[in-house]
C-alpha positions as CSV (number, residue, x, y, z in Angstrom):
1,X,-75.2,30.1,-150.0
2,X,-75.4,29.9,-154.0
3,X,-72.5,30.7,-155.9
4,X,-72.7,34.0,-158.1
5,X,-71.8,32.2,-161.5
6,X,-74.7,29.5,-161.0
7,X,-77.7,32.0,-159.9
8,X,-76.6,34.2,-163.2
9,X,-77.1,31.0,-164.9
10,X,-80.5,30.6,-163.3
11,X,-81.7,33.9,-164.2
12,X,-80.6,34.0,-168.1
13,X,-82.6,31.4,-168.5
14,X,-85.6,32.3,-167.0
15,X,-85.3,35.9,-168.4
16,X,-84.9,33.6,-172.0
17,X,-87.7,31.7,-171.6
18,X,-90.2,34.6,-170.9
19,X,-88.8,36.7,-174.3
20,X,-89.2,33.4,-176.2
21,X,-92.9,33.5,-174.5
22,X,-93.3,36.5,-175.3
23,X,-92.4,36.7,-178.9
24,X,-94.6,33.2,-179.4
25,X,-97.3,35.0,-177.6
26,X,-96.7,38.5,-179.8
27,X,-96.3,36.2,-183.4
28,X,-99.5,34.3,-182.6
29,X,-101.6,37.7,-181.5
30,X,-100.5,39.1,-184.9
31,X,-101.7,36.1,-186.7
32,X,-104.8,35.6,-184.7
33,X,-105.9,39.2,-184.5
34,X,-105.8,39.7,-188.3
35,X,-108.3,36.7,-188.7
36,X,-110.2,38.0,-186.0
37,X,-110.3,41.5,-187.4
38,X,-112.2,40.8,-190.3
39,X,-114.9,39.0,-188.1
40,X,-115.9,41.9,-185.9
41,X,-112.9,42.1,-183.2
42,X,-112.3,45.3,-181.6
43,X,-109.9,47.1,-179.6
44,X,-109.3,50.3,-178.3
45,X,-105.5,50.6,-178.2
46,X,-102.1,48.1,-179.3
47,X,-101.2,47.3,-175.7
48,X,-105.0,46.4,-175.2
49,X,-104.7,43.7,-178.2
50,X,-101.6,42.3,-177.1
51,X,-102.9,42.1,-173.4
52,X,-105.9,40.3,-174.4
53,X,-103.7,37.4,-176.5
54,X,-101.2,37.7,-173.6
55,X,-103.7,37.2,-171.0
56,X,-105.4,34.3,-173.2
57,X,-102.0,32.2,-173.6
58,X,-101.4,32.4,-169.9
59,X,-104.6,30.9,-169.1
60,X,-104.0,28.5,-171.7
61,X,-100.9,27.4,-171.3
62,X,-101.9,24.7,-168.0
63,X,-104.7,23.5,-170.4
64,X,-102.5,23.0,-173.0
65,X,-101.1,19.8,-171.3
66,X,-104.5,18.5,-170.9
67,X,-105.4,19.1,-174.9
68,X,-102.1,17.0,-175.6
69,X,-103.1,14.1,-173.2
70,X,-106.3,13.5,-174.4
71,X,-105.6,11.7,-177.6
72,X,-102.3,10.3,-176.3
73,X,-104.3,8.9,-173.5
74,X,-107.1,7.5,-175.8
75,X,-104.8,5.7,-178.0
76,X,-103.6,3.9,-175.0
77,X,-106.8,2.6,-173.6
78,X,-107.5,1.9,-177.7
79,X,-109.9,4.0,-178.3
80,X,-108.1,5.4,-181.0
81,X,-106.0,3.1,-183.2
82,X,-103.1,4.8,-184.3
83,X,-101.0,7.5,-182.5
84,X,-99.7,10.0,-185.5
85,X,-103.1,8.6,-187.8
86,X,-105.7,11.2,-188.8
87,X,-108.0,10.7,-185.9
88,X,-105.7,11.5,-183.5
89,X,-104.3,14.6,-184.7
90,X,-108.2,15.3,-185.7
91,X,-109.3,15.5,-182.0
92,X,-106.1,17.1,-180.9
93,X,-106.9,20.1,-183.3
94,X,-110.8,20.4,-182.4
95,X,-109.6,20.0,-178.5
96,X,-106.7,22.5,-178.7
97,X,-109.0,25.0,-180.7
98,X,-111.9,24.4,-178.3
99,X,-109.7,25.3,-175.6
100,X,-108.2,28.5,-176.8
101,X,-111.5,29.9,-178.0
102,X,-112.5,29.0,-174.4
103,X,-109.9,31.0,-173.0
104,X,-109.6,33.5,-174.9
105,X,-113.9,34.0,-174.7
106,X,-113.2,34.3,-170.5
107,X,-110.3,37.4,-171.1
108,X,-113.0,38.8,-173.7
109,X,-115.6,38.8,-170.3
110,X,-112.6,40.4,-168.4
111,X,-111.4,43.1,-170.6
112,X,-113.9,45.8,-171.3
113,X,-111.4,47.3,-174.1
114,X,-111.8,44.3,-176.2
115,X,-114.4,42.8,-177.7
116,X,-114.4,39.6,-180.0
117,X,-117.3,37.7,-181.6
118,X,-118.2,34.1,-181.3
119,X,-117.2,33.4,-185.0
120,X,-113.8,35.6,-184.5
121,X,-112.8,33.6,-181.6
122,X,-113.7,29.8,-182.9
123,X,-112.4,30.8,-186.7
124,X,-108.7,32.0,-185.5
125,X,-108.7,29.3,-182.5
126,X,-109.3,27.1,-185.5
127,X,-106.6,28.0,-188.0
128,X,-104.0,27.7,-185.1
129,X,-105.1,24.8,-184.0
130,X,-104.6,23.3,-187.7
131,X,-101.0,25.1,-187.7
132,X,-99.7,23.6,-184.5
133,X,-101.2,20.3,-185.0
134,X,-99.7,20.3,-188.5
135,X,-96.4,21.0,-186.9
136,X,-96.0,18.9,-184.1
137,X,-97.5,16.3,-187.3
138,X,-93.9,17.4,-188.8
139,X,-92.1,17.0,-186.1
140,X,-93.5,13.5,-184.8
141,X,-93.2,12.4,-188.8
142,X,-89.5,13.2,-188.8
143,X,-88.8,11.9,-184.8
144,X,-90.1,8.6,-186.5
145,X,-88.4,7.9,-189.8
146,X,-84.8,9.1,-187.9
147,X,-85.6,6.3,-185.7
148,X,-85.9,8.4,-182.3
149,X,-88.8,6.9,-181.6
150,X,-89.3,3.4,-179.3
151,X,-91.4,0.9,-179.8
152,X,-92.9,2.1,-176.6
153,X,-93.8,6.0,-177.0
């Protein structure tokens, strides 16, 4: 049997984790659905819009892992020739905005109270691709000059 202390514990952070989804999830819809608004996207109620981004990042949350690997796991078999150099943050950004457009085109299919364009959904897939690539850019940048970073990540 669990102890009380240790299962609270267990479900603070889990209940943490989902609001800190959500609210990701909520700031990237807003973002996202004001680009897409001026490209034709349409929807019938508020709790339709954020459903649709909702739905969209759950699907693409596995895929997510997959759009990280693949440059990662070019510039080990040396395909590409440096890990934080333009190339590889190129394909990361064309890979992770391919894949969001993707998803977010198969909840379009599903949800007959949203509809969103071609152009909406590659044009704001786009723009937060370039945002997250620039910061995990940032991020990488300032893991290497404090010297967190080995010789062999």
């Amino acid at each position: 049997m669990m102890q009380p202390p240790r299962i609270a514990g267990g479900i603070l952070a889990t209940v943490l984790a989902a609001a800190l989804f959500f609210v990701v999830v909520g700031i990237c819809a807003l973002f996202q659905g004001g680009v897409m608004s001026y490209l034709g996207f349409e929807y019938e109620s508020v709790g339709a819009f954020f459903l649709f981004f909702f739905l969209g990042y759950l699907i693409c949350t596995p895929f997510d892992f997959i759009v990280e690997a693949i440059p990662v796991a070019l510039f080990k078999i040396g395909v590409l020739k440096n890990e934080g150099g333009v190339g590889f943050y190129a394909l990361h950004t064309v890979a992770d905005a391919l894949f969001t457009a993707g998803c977010l085109a198969v909840v379009d299919a599903f949800m007959d109270s949203v509809s969103a364009s071609w152009a909406a959904l590659a044009v704001s897939s786009l723009a937060l691709a370039v945002v997250d690539s620039w910061i995990d850019y940032r991020f990488m940048k300032r893991l290497s000059d404090a010297g967190e970073m080995g010789a062999g990540n």
